[in-house]
LUMZAVO-181210 format. One record per residue (C-alpha): x, y, z; residue number from 1. Coordinates in steps of 0.02 Angstrom, whole numbers, padded with zeros to 5 digits. Example, Ala and Ser with C-alpha at 12.3 -4.5 7.8 and 13.67 -1.06 7.14 Angstrom:
<nodes>
      xx      yy      zz   nr
   00615  -00225   00390    1
   00684  -00053   00357    2
</nodes>
This chain:
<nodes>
      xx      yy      zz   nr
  -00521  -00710  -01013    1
  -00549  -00538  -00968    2
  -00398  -00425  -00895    3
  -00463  -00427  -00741    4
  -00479  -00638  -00704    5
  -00293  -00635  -00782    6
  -00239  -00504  -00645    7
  -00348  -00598  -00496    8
  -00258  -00770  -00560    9
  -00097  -00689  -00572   10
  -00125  -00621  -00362   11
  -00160  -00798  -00331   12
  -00032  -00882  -00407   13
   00095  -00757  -00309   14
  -00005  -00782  -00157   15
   00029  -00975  -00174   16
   00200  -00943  -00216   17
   00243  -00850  -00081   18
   00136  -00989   00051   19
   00263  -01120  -00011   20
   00421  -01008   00035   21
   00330  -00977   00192   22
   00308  -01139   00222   23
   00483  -01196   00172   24
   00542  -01072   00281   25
   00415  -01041   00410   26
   00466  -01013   00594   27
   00589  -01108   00615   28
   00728  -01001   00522   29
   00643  -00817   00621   30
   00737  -00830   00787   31
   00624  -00790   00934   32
   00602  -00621   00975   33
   00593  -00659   01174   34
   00659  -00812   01168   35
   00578  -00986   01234   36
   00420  -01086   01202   37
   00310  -00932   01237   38
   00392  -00828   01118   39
   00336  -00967   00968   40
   00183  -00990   00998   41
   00151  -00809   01001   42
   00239  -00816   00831   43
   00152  -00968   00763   44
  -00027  -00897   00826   45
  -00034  -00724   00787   46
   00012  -00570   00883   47
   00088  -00607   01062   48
  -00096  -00502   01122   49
  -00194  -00625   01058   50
  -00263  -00670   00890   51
  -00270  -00557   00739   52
  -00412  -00518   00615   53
  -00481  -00675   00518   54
  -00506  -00708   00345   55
  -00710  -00739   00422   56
  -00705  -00585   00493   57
  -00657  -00487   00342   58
  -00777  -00588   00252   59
  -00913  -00516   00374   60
  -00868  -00346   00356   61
  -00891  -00350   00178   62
  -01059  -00443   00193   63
  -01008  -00601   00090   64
  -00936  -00775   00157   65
  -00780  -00837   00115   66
  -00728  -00964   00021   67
  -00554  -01054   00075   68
  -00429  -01057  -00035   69
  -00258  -01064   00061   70
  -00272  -01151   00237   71
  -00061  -01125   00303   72
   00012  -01080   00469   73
   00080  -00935   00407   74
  -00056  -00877   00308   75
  -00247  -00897   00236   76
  -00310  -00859   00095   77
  -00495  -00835   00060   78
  -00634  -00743  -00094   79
  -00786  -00690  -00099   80
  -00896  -00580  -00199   81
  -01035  -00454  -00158   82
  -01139  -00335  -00281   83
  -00979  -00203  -00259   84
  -00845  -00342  -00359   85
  -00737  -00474  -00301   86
  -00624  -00484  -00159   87
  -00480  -00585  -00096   88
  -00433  -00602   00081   89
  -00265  -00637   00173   90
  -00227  -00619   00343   91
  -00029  -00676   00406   92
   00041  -00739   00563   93
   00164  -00620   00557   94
   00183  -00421   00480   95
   00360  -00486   00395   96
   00243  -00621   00290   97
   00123  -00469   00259   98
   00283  -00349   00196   99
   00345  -00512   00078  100
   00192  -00543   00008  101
   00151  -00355  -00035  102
   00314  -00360  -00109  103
   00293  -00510  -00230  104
   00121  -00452  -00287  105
   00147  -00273  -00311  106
   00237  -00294  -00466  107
   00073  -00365  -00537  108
  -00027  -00194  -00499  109
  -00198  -00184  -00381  110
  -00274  -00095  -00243  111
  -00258  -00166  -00089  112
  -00310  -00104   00086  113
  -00169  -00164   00205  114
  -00216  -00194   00385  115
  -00116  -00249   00529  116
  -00076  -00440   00466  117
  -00222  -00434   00337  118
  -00225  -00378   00157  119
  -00397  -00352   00046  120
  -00379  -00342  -00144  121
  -00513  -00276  -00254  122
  -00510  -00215  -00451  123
  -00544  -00026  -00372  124
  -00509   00069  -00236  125
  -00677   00132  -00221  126
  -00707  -00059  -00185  127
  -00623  -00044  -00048  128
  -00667   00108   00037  129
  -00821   00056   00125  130
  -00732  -00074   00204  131
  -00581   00048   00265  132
  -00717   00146   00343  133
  -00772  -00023   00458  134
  -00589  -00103   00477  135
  -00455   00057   00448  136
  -00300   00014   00370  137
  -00220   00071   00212  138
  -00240   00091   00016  139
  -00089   00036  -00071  140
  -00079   00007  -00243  141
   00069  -00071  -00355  142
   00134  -00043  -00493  143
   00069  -00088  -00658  144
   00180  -00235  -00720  145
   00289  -00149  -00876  146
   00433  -00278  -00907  147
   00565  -00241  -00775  148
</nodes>
């Protein structure tokens, strides 16, 4: 398998790692941050404004469709490929599941151009670069896994 399928399976598998936490600990242990019903559902659905980016509408930027592969209240995973490489899409309910999930893949390396509640990995940065001219955001990268 070539380095870079082991490093894409590797983001995965820390991706679907991180959804079960998520999901085992999910809203229920984040108090409120105003307090009440309305306060949860902003929570549960996205930024109190309204809804954030989607995994379709990252898709759309890059000019490929996704394909699901995490479907979780707290976060959705998707991939898709377009002449420029592969990409993998994840967009968050909240920016604390977007700060734990940088922080569980970094250690595996990758680019990734971080967004408000949205993440897009790639094998380059160049890969990425077109689409931080359409959407903004970040480059990050992590560092290269070396046995701490």
């Amino acid at each position: 398998m070539p380095p870079s399928d082991r490093q894409t399976r590797r983001l995965l598998a820390a991706g679907a790692a991180l959804c079960g936490a998520l999901l085992a600990g999910g809203c229920a242990t984040e108090p409120p941050a105003h307090g009440g019903a309305a306060a949860h559902a902003a929570h549960a659905g996205g930024s109190p404004a309204g809804k954030g980016t989607t995994v379709e509408e990252l898709a759309s930027a890059l000019g490929c469709t996704a394909e699901s592969i995490t479907e979780a209240d707290e976060l959705r995973q998707g991939a898709c490929a377009t002449g420029q490489g592969a990409y993998r899409l994840s967009t968050f309910a909240a920016e604390a599941g977007l700060r734990s999930w940088l922080a569980e893949t970094r250690v595996y390396g990758g680019v990734y151009l971080v967004g408000e509640r949205w993440v897009v990995t790639a094998q380059s940065a160049d890969a990425l670069t077109a689409l931080r001219e359409r959407l903004g955001g970040t480059l990050e990268t992590g560092a290269e896994h070396a046995g701490h």
